[in-house]
PAZATI-346054 format. One record per atom (N, C-alpha, C, CB): residue in one letter; x, y, z. Coordinates in steps of 0.1 Angstrom, whole numbers, plus 2048, in hexadecimal, padded with zeros to 3 digits. Glycine has a CB too. Layout:
<pts>
aXYZ ...
</pts>
This chain:
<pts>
x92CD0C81A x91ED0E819 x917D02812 x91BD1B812 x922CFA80D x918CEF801 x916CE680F x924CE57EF x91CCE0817 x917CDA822 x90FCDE82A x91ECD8827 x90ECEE82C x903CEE836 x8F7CEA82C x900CFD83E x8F8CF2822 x8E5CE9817 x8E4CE1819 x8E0CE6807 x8EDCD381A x8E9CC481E x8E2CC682A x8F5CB9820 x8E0CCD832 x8DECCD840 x8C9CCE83F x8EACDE849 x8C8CD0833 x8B7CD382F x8AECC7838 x8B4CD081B x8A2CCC83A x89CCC0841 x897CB7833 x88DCC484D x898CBC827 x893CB581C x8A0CAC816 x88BCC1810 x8ACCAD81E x8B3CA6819 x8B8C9681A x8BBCAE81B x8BBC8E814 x8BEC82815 x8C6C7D823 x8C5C8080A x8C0C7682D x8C8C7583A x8D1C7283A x8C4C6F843 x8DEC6B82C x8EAC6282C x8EEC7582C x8EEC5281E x8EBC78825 x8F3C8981B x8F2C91826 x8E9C9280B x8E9C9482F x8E8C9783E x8F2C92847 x8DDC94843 x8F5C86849 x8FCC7F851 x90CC8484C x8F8C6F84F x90AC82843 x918C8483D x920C9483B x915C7E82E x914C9D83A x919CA9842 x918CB084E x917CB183C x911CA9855 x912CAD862 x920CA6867 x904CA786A x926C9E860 x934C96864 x940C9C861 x936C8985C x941CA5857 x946CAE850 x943CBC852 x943CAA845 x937CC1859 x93BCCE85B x941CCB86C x92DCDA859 x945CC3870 x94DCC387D x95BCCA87B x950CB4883 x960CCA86E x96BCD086D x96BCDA86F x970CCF865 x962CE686B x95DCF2864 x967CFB86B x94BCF7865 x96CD03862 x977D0A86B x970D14874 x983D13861 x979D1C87C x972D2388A x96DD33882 x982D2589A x972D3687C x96DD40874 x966D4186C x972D44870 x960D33868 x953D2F85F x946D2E86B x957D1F856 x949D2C879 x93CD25882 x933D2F87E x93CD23893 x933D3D87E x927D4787A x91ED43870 x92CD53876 x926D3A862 x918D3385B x910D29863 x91CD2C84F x910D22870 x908D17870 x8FBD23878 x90ED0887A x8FCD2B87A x8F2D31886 x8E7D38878 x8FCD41895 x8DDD3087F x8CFD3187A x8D5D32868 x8C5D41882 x8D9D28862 x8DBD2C84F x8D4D2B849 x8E3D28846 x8D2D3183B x8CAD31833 x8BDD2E833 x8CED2C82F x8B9D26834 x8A6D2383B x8AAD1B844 x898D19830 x89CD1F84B x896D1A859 x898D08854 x881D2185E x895D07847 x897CF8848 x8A4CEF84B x895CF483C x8AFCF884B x8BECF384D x8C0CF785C x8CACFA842 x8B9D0086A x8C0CFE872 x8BCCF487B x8C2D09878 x8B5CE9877 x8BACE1884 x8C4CD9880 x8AFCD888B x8C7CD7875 x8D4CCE871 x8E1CDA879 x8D7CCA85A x8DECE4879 x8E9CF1878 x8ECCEF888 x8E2D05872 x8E1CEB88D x8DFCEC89D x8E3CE18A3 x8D1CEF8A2 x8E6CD489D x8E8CC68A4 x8F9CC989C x8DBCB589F x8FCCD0894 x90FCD0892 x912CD889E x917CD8882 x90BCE68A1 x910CEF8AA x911CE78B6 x908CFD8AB x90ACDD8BA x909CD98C8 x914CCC8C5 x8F7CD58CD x917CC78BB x923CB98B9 x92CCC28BB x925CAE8AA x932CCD8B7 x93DCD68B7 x93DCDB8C7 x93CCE18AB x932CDD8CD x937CDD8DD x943CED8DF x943CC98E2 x93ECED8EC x945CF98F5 x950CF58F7 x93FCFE903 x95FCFE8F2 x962D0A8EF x964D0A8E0 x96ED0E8F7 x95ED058D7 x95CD058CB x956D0E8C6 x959CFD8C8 x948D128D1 x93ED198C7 x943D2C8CD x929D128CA x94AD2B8D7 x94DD368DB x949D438D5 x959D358DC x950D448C7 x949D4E8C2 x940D558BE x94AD4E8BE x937D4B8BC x925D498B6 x91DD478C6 x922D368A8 x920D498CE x91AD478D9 x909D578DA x92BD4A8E7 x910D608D2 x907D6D8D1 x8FAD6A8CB x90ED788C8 x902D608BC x8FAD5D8B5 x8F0D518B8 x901D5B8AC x8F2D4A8C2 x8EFD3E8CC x8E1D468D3 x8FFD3A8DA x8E3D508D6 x8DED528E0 x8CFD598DB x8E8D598E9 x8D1D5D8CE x8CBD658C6 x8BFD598BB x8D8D6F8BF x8C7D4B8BE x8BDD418B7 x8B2D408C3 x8C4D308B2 x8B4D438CC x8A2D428D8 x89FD4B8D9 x8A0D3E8E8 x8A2D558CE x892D5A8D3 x888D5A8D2 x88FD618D5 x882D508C9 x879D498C6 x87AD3A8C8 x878D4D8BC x875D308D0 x87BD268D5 x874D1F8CA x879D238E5 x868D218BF x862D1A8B4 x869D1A8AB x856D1D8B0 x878D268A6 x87CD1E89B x887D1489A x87DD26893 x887D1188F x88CD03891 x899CFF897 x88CCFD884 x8A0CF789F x8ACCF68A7 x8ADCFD8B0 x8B5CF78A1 x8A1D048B5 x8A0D148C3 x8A7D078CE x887D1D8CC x89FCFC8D2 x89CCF48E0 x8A8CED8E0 x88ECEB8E3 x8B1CE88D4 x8BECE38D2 x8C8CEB8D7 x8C1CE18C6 x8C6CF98D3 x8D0D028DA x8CED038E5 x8D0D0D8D6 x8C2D068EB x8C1D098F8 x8C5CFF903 x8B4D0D8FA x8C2CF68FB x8C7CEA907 x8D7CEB905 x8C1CD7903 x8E0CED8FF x8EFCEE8FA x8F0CF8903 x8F5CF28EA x8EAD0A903 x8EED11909 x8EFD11914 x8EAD18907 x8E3D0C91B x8DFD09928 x8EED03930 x8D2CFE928 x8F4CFC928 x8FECF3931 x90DCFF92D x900CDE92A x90FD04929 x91CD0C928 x921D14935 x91AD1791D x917D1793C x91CD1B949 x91ED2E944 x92DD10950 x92DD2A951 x932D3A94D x933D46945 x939D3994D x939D4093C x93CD4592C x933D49924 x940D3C924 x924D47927 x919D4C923 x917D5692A x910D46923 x91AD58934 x915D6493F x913D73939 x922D6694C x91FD75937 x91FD8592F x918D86922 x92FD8B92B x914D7F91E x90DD7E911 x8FBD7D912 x914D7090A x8F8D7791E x8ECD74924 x8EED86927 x8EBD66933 x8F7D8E930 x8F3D94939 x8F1DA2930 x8FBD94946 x8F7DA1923 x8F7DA8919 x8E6DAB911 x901DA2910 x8E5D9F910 x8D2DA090A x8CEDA4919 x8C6D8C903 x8CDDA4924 x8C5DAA92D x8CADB492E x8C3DA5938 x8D1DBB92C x8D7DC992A x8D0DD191F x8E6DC7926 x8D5DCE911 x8CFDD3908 x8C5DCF8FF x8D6DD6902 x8C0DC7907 x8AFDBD8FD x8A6DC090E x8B2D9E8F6 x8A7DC8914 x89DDC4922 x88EDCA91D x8A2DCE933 x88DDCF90F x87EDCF909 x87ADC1901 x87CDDC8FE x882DB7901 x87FDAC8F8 x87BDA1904 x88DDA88ED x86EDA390A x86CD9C914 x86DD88910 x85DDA2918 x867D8A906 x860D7A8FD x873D758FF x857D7F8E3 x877D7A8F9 x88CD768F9 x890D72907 x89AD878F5 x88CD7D90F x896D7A91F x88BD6F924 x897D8B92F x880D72923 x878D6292A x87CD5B922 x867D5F92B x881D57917 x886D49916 x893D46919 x884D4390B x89BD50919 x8A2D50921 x8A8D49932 x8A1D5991F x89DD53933 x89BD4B946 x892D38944 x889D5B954 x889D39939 x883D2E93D x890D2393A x876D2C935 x895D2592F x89FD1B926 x8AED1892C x8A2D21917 x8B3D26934 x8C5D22938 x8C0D28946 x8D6D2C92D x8BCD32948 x8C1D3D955 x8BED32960 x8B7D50958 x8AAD2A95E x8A7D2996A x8AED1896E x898D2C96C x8B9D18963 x8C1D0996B x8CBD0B96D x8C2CFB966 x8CED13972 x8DED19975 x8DED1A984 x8E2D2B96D x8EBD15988 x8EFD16998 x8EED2599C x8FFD0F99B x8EED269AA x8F1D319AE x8FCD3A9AA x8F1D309B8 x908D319A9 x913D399A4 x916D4199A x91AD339A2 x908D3C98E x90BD4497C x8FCD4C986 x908D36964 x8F5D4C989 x8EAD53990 x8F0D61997 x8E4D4999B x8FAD5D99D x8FAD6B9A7 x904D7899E x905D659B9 x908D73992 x910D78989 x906D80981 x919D6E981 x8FAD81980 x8F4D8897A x8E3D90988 x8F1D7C96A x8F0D8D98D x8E8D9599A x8E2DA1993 x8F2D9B9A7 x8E5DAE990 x8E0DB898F x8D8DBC984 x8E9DBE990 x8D9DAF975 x8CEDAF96C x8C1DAA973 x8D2DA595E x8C8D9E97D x8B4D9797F x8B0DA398A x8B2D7F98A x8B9DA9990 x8B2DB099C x8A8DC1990 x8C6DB79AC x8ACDC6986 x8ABDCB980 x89EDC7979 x8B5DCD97C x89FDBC973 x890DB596F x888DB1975 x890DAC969 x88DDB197F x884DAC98F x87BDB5991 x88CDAC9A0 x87BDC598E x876DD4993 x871DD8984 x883DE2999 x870DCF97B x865DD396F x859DC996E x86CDD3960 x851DC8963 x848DC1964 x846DB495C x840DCA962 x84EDB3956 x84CDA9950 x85ED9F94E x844DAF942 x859D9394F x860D88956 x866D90966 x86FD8194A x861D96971 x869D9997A x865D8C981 x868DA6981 x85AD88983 x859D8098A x85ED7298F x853D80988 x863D6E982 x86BD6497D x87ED69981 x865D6396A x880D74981 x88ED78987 x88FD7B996 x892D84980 x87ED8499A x87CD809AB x880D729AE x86AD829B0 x87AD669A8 x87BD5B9AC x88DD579AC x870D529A3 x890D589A5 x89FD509A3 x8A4D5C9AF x8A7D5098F x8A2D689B2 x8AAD6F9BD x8A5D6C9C7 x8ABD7D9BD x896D649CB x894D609D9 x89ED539DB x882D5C9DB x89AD4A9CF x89FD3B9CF x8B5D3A9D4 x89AD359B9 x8B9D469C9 x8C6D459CF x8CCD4A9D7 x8CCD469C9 x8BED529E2 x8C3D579E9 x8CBD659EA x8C6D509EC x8C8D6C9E1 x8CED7A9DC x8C8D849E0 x8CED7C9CE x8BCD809E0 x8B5D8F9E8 x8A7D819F3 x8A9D9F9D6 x8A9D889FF x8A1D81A0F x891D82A06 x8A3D8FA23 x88AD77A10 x878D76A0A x875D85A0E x86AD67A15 x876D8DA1C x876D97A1F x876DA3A12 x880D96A28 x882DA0A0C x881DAAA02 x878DA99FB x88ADAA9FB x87BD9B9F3 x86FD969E8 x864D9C9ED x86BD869E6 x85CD999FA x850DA09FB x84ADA99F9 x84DDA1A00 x855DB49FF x854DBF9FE x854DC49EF x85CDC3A06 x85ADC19E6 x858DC79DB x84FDC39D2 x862DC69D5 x849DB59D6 x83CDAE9D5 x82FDBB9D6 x83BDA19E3 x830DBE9E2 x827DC29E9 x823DD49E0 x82DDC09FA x830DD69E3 x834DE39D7 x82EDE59C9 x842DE29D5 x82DDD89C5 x82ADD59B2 x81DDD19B8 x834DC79A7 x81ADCE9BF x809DCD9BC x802DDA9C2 x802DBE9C3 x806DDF9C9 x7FEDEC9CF x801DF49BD x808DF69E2 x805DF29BA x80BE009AE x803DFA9A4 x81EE029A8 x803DEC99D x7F9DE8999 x7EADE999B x7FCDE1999 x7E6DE79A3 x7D6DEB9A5 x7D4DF99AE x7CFDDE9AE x7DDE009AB x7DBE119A7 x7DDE1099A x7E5E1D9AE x7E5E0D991 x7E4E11982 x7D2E0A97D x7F5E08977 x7D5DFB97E x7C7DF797C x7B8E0197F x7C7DEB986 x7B7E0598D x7B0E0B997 x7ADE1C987 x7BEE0D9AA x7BAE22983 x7B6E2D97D x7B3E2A96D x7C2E38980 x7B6E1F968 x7B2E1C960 x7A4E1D95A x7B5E14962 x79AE10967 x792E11969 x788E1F96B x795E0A971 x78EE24971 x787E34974 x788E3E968 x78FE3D982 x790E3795F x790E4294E x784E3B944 x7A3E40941 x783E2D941 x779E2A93E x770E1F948 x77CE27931 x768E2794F x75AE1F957 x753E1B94C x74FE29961 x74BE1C941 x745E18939 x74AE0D92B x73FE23937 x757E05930 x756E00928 x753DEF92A x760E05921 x74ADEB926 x748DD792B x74CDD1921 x737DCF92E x760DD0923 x764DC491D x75DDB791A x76DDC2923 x757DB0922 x752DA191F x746DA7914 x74BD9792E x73FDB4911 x736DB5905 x742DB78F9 x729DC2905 x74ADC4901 x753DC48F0 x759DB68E9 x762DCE8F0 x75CDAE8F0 x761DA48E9 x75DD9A8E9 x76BDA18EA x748D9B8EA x742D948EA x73CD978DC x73DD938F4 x73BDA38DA x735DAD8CC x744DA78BD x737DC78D4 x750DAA8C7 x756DA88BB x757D998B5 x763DAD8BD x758D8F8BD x755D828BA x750D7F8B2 x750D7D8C0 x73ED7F8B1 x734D818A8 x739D8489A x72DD898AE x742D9289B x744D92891 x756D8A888 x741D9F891 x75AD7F892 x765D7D88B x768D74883 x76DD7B891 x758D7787B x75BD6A86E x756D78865 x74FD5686C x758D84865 x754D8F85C x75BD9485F x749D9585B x769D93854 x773D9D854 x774DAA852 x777D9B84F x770DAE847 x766DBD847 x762DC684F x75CDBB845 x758DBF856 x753DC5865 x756DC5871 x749DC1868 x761DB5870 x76ADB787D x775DBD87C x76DDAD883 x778DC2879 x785DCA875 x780DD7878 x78BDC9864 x778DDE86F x76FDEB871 x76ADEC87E x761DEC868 x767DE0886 x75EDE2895 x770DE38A0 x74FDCD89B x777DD989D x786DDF8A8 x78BDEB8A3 x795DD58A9 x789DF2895 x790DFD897 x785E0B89D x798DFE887 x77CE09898 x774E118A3 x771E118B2 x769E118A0 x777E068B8 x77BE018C6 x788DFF8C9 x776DF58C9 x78CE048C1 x79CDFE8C2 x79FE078D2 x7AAE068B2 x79DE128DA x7A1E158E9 x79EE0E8F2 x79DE1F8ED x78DE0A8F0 x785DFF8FB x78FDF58F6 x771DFA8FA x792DEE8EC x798DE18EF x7A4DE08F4 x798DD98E5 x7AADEE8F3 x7BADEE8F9 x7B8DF1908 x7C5DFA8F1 x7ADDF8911 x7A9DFA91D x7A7DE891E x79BE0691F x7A3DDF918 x79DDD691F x7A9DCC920 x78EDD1919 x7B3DCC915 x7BCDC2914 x7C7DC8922 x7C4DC1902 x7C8DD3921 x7D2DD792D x7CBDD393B x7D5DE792C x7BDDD693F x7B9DD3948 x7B9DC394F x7B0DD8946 x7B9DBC93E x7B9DAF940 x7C7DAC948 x7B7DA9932 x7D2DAE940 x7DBDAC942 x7E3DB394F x7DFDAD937 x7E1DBC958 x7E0DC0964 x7DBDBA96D x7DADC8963 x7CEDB296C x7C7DA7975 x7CBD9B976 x7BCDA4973 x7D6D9396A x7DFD8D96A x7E9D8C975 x7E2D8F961 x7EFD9B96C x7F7D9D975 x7F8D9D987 x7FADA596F x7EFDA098A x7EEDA2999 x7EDD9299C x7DFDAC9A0 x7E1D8D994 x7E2D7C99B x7F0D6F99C x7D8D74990 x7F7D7C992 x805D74992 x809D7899D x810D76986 x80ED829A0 x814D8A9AD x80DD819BB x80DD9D9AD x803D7E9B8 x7F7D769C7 x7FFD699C9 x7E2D709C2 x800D689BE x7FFD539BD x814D579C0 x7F6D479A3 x81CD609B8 x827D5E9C2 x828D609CE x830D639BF x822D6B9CE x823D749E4 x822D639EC x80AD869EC x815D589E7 x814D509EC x81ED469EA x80AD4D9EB x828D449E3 x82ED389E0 x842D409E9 x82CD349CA x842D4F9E7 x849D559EC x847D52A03 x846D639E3 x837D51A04 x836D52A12 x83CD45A17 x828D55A18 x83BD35A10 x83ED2CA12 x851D29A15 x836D27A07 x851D32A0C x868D31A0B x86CD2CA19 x874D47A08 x873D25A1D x87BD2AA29 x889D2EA29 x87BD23A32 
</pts>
């Protein structure tokens, strides 16, 4: 542990250098200290040893690997991810594990897919067939797993469409009854009213919690109308495939 503290971003770059040279030894039953230690200030030193020590080294800590993105802002996230990204196989079950038991931790699996999944050949692709086909039929990142099952060919554009076509009819029926519970509410005043007040803490605080339904009707609605435009702009980039 006295070497990983050299690892500080406040630390002297020879005293850095010099343990990043030295935790290369670190025995295999010690690698669990380099993943994310002590402060956020020591993991990117923590993160450029884990990546000099290289695959099949980090084998163990691969859980722990996988668990530094999910937040790609703290420090050494985009070091790992670029490490993980190239491991191939061996990550598989461990990837297919957070989509298994994290499939409510949307913010994690999209970076997931943005950072390793969506540069993977078909081959580590078709191995997690049944998580992307699974996230494909919910709402959030499916679209991004539709895409990698059109792209590797796992499921026909035919399909894709159709399930396209499916998520948006269901969407603007939920939208559609939304709408028909509150007719009277004009989002662009409520959060034109609350504005006004967002240099009066006091009163803006007191004005969303006496609105707190209209603003949760309007953020969902918002986010619904999103959603369909996403669904448009793929259906169109899906009609182009051949």
């Amino acid at each position: 542990m006295q070497l990983i503290e050299k690892l500080s971003w406040d630390a002297p770059d020879e005293e850095k250098s010099n343990a990043k040279i030295q935790l290369k030894k670190i025995n295999d039953k010690d690698l669990h200290f380099l993943v994310q230690p002590l402060t956020q200030g020591h993991w990117d030193g923590a993160a450029e040893v884990i990546v000099s020590l290289g695959y099949p080294r980090v084998q163990t800590i691969l859980p722990g690997l996988l668990e530094w993105i999910q937040d790609l802002n703290w420090p050494g996230a985009m070091v790992i991810a670029d490490f993980l990204k190239t491991i191939g196989s061996p990550l598989i079950p461990f990837i297919r594990d957070v989509l298994q038991q994290h499939s409510d931790d949307d913010i994690w699996i999209g970076w997931i897919f943005s950072q390793i999944i969506n540069e993977w050949s078909t081959e580590y692709i078709t191995q997690l067939k049944e998580e992307l086909i699974l996230i494909s039929q919910r709402r959030d990142n499916d679209i991004e797993a539709s895409r990698l099952l059109l792209n590797h060919r796992i499921l026909s554009k035919q399909e894709i469409l159709a399930k396209l076509e499916e998520k948006k009819n269901n969407t603007e029926l939920e939208l559609h009854v939304l709408i028909e519970q509150y007719p009277n509410v004009d989002c662009e005043n409520l959060n034109r009213e609350f504005c006004d007040l967002i240099f009066k803490p006091n009163l803006s605080k007191d004005f969303y919690e006496r609105n707190a339904e209209q603003f949760s009707f309007c953020n969902k609605t918002s986010y619904l109308r999103v959603y369909l435009d996403d669904i448009d702009s793929f259906v169109e980039e899906v009609s182009y495939f051949a």
